[in-house]
C-alpha positions as CSV (number, residue, x, y, z in Angstrom):
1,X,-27.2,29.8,239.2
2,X,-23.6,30.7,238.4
3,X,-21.8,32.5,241.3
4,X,-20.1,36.0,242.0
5,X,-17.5,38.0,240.9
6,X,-16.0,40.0,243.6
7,X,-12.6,40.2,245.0
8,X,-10.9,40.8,248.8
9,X,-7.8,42.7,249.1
10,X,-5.7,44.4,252.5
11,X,-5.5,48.0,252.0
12,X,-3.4,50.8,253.6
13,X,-5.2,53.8,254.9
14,X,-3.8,56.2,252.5
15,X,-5.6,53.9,249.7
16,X,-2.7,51.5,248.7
17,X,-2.6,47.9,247.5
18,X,0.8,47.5,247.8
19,X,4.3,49.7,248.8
20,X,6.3,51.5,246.3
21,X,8.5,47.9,245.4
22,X,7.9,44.1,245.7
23,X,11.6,43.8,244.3
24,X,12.0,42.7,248.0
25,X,10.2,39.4,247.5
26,X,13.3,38.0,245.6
27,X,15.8,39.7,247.3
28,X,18.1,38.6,250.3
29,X,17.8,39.5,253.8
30,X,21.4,41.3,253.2
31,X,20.3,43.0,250.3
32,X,17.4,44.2,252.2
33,X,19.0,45.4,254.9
34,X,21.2,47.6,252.5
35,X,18.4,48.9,250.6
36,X,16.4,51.2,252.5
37,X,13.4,51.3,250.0
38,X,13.6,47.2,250.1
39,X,13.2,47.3,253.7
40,X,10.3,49.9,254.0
41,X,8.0,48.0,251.5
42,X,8.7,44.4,253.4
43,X,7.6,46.2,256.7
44,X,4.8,48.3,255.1
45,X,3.4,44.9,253.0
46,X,4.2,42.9,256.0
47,X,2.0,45.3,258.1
48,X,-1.0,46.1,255.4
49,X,-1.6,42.1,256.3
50,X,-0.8,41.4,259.5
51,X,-4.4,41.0,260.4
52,X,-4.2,37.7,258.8
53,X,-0.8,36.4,259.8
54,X,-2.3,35.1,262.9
55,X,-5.3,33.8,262.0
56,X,-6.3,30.0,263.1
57,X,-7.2,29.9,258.9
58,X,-3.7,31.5,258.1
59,X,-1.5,28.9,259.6
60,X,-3.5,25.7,258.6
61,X,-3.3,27.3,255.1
62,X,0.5,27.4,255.0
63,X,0.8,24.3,257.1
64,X,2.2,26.1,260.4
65,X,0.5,23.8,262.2
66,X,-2.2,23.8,264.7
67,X,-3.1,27.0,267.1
68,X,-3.7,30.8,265.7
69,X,-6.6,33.3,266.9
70,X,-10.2,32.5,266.1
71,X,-12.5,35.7,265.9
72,X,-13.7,37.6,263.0
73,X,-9.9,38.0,261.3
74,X,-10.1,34.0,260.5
75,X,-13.7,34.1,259.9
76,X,-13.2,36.6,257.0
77,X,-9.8,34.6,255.9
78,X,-11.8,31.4,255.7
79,X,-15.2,33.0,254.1
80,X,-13.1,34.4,251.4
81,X,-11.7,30.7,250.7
82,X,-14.0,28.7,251.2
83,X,-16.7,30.9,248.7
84,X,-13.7,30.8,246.2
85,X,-14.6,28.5,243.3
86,X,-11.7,29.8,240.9
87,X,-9.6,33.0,240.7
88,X,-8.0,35.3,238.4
89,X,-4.9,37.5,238.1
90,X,-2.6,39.5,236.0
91,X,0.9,38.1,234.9
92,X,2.4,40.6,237.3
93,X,0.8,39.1,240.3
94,X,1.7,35.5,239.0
95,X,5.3,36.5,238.5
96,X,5.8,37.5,241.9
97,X,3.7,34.9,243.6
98,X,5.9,32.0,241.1
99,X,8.9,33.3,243.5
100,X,7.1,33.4,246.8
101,X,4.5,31.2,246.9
102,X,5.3,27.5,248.6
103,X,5.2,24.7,246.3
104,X,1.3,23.9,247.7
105,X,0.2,27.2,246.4
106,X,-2.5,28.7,248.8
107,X,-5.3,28.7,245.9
108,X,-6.3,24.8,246.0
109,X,-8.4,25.9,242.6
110,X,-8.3,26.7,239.2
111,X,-6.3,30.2,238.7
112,X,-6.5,31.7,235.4
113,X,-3.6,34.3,234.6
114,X,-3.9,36.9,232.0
115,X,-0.6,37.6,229.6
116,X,0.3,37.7,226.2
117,X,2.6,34.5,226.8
118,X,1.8,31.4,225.8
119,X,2.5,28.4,228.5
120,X,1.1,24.8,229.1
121,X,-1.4,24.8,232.3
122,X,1.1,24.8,235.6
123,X,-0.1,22.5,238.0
124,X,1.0,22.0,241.8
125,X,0.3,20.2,245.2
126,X,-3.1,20.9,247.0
127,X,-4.9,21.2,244.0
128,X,-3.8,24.4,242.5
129,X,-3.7,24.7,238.4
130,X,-2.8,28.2,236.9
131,X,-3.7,28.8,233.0
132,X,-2.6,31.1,231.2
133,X,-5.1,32.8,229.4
134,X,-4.0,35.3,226.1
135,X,-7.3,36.6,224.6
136,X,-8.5,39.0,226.9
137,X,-10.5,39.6,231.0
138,X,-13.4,38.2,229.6
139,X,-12.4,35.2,228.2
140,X,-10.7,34.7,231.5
141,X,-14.0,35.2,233.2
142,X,-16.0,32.7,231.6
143,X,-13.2,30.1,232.1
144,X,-13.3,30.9,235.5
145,X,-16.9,30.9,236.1
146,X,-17.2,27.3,234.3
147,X,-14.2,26.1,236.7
148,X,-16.1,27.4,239.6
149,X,-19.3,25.7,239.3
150,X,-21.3,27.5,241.6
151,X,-19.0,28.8,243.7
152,X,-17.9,32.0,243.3
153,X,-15.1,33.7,241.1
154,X,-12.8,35.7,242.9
155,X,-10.6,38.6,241.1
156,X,-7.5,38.1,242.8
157,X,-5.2,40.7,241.9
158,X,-3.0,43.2,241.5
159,X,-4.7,46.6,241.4
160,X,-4.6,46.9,237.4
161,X,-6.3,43.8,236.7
162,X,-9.2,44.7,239.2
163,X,-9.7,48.1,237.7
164,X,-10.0,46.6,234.5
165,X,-12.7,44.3,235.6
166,X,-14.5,47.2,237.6
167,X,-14.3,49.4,234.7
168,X,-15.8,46.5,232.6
169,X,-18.7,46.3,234.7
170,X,-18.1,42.4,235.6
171,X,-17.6,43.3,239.5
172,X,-20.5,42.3,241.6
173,X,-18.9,43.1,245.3
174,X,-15.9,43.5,246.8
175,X,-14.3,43.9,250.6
176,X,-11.5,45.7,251.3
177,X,-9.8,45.3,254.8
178,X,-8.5,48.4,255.6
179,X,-5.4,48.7,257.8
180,X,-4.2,51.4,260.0
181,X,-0.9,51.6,257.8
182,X,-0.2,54.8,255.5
183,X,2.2,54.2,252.9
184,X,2.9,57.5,250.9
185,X,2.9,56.1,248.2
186,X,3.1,52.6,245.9
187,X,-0.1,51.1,243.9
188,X,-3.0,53.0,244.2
189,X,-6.2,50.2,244.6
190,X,-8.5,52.4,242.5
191,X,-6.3,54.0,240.1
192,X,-7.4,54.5,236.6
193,X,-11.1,53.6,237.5
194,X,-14.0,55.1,235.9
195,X,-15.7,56.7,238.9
196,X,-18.6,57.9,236.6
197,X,-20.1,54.6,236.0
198,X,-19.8,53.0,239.1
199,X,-21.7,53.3,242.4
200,X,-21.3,51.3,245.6
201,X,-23.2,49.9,248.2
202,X,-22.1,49.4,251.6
203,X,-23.4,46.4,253.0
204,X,-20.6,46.0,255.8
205,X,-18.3,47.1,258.1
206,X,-16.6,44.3,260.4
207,X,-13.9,46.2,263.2
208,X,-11.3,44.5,264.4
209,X,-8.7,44.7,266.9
210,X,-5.9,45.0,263.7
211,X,-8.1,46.5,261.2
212,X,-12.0,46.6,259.3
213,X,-13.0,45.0,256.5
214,X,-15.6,46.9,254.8
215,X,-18.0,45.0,251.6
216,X,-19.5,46.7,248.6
217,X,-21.9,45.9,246.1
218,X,-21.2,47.2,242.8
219,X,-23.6,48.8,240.7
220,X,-23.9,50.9,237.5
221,X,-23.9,54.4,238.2
């Protein structure tokens, strides 16, 4: 039995995925501190996730090396991982991630990236391989579901690409963690998507000392 289709994202309060720029990623700390928008997304992205920065799961991941909090923070972290067969993402994800990421990227599976580009499989340490796929979400899908066996497929990101795949009806469930952050404005999570046809059920709601990460199962309306 093939597994699910769901993704795990941090969210502010106010309902965004991410600030109003990531042009910070590949900027320099000087350029940063000069740029007053540049420095309010690094602290606002920097807050949306710092329930997981100090996570047991979260340093072993990027190699920090031992220590980090146990608790239900690093259970979440490592549940989402471990469950993750193979993932997919839009090229705008990828291309910020290609600058940030480490050279072990922290997928360890099979990512598949939609763009119209064409480019040769990309692989790196720790198991990572990112394809780039260029006909479509659903032939992404079912590349990613054969790579993940019967693990599950995770939708990985940005807000776009997960709209599309809501509004396509190829969602099963999703969990959000929702942090006590309000950004004003940036990318809305739910933008674009077609309310009408989709209902959710909540299945649960996990408190935490830095935020609460609510699940959904996704159903046709």
């Amino acid at each position: 039995m093939a597994g699910k289709v769901f993704f795990s994202v941090s969210m502010s309060l106010d309902g965004f995925l991410v600030p109003e720029s990531m042009d910070w990623l590949a900027a320099t700390p000087e350029q940063r501190d000069k740029d007053p928008t540049l420095k309010r997304s690094m602290a606002q992205w920097m807050e949306v996730h710092a329930w997981a920065f100090p996570t047991r799961f979260f340093r072993e991941s990027l190699k920090f090396g031992e220590g980090g909090e146990e608790g239900p923070d690093n259970d979440v972290a490592r549940g989402t991982f471990e469950r993750t067969g193979a993932s997919v993402m839009g090229k705008r994800m990828f291309d910020l991630g290609e600058i940030s990421w480490p050279e072990d990227a922290p997928f360890h599976t099979d990512v598949f990236v939609l763009t119209h580009a064409r480019r040769q499989p990309w692989e790196r340490p720790g198991g990572t391989t990112f394809h780039f796929v260029n006909d479509g979400i659903a032939a992404a899908l079912e590349r990613a579901r054969a790579a993940a066996g019967q693990r599950d497929v995770r939708i990985a990101g940005g807000a776009e690409t997960i709209v599309e795949y809501l509004n396509a009806g190829l969602i099963d469930e999703f969990s959000v963690a929702l942090s006590p952050v309000l950004f004003g404005r940036g990318t809305r999570l739910f933008e674009g998507v077609d309310a009408a046809r989709i209902a959710l059920e909540p299945v649960g709601a996990v408190p935490t000392e830095r935020t609460t990460h609510v699940t959904y199962i996704v159903r046709k309306r």
